[in-house]
N, C-alpha and C positions, 0 to 999 in steps of 0.2 A: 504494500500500500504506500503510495507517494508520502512525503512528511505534507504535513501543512505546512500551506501558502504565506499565510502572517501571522504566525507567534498563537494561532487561538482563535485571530479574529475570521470571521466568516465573510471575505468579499462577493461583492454580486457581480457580476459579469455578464455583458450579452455574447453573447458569442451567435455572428450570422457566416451560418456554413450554407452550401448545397446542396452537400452531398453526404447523405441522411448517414451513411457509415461513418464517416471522418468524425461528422456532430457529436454522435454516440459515441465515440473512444473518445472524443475530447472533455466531454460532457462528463463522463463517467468518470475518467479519470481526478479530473479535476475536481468533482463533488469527492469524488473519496478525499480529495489534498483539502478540503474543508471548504472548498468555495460553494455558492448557491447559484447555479448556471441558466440561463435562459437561450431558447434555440431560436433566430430567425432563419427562415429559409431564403431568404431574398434581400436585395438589399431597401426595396421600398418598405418591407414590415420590418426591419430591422431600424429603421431612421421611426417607424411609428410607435415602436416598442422604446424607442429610446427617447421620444417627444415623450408619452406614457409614462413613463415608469423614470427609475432614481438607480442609474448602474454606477460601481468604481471602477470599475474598468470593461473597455470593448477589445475582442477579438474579432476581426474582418478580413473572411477571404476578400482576395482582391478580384478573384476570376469569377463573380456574382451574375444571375439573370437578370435583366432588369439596368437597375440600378448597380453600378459594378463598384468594389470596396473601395475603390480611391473618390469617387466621387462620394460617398455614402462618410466618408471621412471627412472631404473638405466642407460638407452641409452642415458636420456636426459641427466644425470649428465655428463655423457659418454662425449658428444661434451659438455660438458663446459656450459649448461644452467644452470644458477645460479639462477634464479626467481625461487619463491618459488610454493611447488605442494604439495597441499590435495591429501589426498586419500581418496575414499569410498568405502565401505564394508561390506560386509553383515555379514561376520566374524569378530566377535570382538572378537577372542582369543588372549591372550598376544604373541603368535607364530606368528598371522599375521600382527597383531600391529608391532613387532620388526623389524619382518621382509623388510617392507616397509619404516620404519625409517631408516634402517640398509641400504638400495639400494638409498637413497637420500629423501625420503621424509619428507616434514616440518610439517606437520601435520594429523591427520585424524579423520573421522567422521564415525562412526557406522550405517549401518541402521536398520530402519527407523530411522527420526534423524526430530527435529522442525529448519523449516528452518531458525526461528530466532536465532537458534545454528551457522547454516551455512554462517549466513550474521557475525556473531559476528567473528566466526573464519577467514575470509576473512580477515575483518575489521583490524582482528591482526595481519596477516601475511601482506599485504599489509603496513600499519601504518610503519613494522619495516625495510619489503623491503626500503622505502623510505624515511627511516630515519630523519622521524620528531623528533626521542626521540633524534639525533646528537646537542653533545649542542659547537664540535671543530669542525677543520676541520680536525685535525690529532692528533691521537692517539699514544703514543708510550711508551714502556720499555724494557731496554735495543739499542739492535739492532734490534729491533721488529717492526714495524712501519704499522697500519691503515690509510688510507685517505680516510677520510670520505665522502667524493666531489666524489672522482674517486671509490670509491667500491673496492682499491684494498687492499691488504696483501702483507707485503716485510720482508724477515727479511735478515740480511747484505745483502742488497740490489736483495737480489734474490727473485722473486717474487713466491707467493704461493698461487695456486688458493683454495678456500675454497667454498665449497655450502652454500647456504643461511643460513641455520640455523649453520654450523660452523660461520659464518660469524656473527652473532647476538652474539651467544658465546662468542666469542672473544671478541668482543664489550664489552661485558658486564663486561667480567673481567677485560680491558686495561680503563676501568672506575672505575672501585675499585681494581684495583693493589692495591699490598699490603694489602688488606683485604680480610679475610675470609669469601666465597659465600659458604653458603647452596647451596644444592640440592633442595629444595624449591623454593630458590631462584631465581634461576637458569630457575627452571617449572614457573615459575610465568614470569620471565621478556624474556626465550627466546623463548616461547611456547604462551605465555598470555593468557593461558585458563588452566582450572582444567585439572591436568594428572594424569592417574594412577601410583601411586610410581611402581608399583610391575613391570613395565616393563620394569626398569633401563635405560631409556633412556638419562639421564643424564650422568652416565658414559660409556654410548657406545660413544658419543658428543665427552665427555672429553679425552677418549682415540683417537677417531678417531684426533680430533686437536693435541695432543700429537705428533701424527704419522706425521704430517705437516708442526709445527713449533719448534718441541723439538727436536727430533729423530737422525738428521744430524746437530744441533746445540751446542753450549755452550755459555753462563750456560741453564743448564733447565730453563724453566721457568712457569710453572702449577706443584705445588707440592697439594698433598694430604694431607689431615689437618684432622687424624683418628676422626671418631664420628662425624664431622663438616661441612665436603665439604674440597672448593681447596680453594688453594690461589695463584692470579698473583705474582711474585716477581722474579726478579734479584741477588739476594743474598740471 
């Protein structure tokens, strides 16, 4: 029997498959690892199960009837769902990798894939949704400001919505302001699991936050540090 997912606690999850056997081993498994699973077959009743209902986390094939998982993704970021969403794929080219990172998704899995991959990636996205690594309650540089209670982002006091993994991002850097983070780094603490360098997903992140919190502000504040990574700082 798989360990549980989070320490005890029982996550909800939608999971929209199509293909009724894959659902079922995924479904199964994953209720045994403690989670409480819901199955859409499509991707249009999977966007109405999740208008509906209150999940922590979504599982989305990406090769769906209908509505297919990349699109069924960028809707949810669409209305402002910020909990975090796998992808699964039978495609694992860097073009559909990117592509679903690029529409809001937090992570993704290859198939066939060992489900003790799938319980580990959960484990990580979940972990940081719920910010056990939070060691304030508020984060802040400059006019920039995290609270880490409330999940939200402000900078002069205007508030800036961010998806999950911008949101982990950000974190991480308003925690080593003023130090230079690797792109390593960066895959390691807002990813928590091995990534392929070659699909830059680190700086599609870093621009996309740019575009959020830098763009319409002053001073900048994510400078690029050649050869190294970035670095948080106000001056």
């Amino acid at each position: 029997m798989p360990r549980e997912v989070n320490n005890g606690i029982s996550p909800n999850i939608l999971l929209v498959e199509d293909e009724p056997n894959i659902a079922n081993v995924i479904s199964k498994g994953l209720t045994e690892a403690g989670c409480t699973v819901s199955i859409a077959p499509d991707g249009n009743i999977g966007f109405q199960m999740a208008t509906d209902h209150n999940y922590d986390l979504y599982i989305l094939d990406i090769m769906l009837p209908g509505l297919n998982g990349i699109e069924l993704c960028k809707m949810l970021r669409k209305m402002n769902e910020s909990r975090p969403i796998l992808m699964l794929t039978a495609l694992g080219t860097t073009e559909n990798i990117v592509t679903s990172l690029e529409n809001g998704a937090d992570d993704y899995l290859v198939k066939p894939f060992k489900f003790a991959e799938l319980i580990a990636r959960i484990r990580a996205l979940l972990r940081r949704t719920n910010g056990t690594f939070s060691e304030e309650n508020k984060l802040k540089i400059a006019d920039l400001e995290m609270d880490i209670d409330a999940k939200t982002v402000s900078r002069n006091n205007k508030p800036i919505n961010l998806t999950s993994t911008e949101y982990r991002m950000l974190e991480h850097f308003l925690k080593n302001k003023k130090k230079v983070v690797s792109r390593m780094d960066l895959l390691e603490n807002v990813w928590g699991v091995d990534f392929n360098m070659a699909t830059n997903v680190v700086d599609v992140y870093v621009n996309y936050l740019r575009k959020k919190i830098d763009k319409d502000f002053e001073p900048k504040l994510i400078h690029t540090v050649i050869g190294m990574g970035y670095i948080l700082k106000d001056s």
